[in-house]
C-alpha positions in Angstrom: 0.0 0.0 0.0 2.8 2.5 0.8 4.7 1.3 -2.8 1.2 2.5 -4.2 1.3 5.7 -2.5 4.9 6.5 -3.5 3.6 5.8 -6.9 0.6 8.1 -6.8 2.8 11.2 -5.4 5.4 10.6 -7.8 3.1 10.2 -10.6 1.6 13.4 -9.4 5.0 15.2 -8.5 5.4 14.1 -12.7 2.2 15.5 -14.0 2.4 18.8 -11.9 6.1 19.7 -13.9 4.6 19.0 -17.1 1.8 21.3 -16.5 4.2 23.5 -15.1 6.3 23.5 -18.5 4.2 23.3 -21.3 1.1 25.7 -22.1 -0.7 23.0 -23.8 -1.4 21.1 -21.0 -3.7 23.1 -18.5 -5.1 22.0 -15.0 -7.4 25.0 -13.6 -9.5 24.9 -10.5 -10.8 27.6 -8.3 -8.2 27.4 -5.6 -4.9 25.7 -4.9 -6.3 23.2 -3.0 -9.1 22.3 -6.2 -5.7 22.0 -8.1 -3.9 19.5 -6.1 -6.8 17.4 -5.2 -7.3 17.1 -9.2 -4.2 16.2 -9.8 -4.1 13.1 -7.2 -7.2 12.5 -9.0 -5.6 12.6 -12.4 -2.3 10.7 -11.4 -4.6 8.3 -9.6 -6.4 8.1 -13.3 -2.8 7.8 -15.3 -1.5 5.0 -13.0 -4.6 2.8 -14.0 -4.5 4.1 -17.2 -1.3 2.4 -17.2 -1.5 -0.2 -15.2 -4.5 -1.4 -17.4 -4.5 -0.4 -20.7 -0.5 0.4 -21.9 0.7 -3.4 -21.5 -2.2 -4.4 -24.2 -1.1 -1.9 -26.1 2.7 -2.5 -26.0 2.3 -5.8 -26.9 -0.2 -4.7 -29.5 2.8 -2.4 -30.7 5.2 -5.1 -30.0 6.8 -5.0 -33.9 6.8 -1.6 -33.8 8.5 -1.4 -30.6 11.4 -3.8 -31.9 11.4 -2.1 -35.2 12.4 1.6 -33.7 14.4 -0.1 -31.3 11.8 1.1 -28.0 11.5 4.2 -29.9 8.1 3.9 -30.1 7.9 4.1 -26.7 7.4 7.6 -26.4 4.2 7.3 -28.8 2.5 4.7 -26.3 3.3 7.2 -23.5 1.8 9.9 -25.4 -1.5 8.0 -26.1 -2.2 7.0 -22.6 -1.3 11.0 -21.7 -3.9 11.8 -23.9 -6.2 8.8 -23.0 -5.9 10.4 -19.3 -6.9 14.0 -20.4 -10.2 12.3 -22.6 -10.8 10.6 -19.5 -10.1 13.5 -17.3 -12.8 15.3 -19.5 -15.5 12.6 -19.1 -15.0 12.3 -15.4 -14.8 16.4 -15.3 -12.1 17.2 -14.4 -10.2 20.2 -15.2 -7.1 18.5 -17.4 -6.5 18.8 -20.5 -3.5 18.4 -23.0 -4.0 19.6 -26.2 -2.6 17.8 -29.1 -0.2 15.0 -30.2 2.7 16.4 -30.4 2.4 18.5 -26.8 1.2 14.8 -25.0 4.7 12.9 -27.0 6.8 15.6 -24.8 5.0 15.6 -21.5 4.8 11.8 -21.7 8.5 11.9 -22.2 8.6 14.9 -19.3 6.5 12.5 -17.2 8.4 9.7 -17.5 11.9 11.3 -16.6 10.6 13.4 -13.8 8.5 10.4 -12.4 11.5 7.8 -12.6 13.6 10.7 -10.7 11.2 10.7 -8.4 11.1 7.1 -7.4 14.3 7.3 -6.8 14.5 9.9 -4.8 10.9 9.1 -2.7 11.3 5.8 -0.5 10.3 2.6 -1.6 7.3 0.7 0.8 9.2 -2.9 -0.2 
């Protein structure tokens, strides 16, 4: 449960820098309080957006994936960063990232500043 935890804060450690450096992916709420509570919700959101849905599709990708030598990567993260904003925006919920190109670098912003994280934050093992 703490390992989960870790995750979640990291995760939302991760999405808060992204927002923080690109324009094209917004999180707005009344107060600073309505901002971080969304974002817990969003990371919440992205880690079972991962945890569910980015193994079918990296084995889907699998060729792909071998073909640009993990390259491809970085267009799987950017699918499930924008598969979290649609979501976000069904559940309503003030995230958004706006366009391919914008969700290829925050998922690659995400996934540097979350892995720094994690090492940093303590592990509950």
């Amino acid at each position: 449960m703490k390992n989960f935890l870790v995750k979640t804060i990291a995760n939302a450690g991760a999405l808060a820098v992204a927002v923080w450096l690109l324009d094209k992916i917004t999180l707005t709420g009344d107060s600073t309080a309505k901002e971080i509570g969304t974002l817990i919700v969003v990371a919440l959101l992205f880690g079972l957006v991962n945890f569910l849905v980015k193994p079918v599709v990296k084995l889907l990708s699998l060729p792909l994936l071998i073909l640009t030598l993990g390259l491809f990567t970085l267009v799987v993260n950017a699918l499930m960063l924008l598969l979290t904003s649609w979501l976000a925006g069904v559940l309503d919920l003030s995230f958004h990232v706006e366009g391919f190109w914008t969700a290829v670098l925050g998922g690659l912003i995400i996934s540097v500043v979350s892995w720094a994280l994690n090492v940093v934050l303590p592990d509950g093992d």
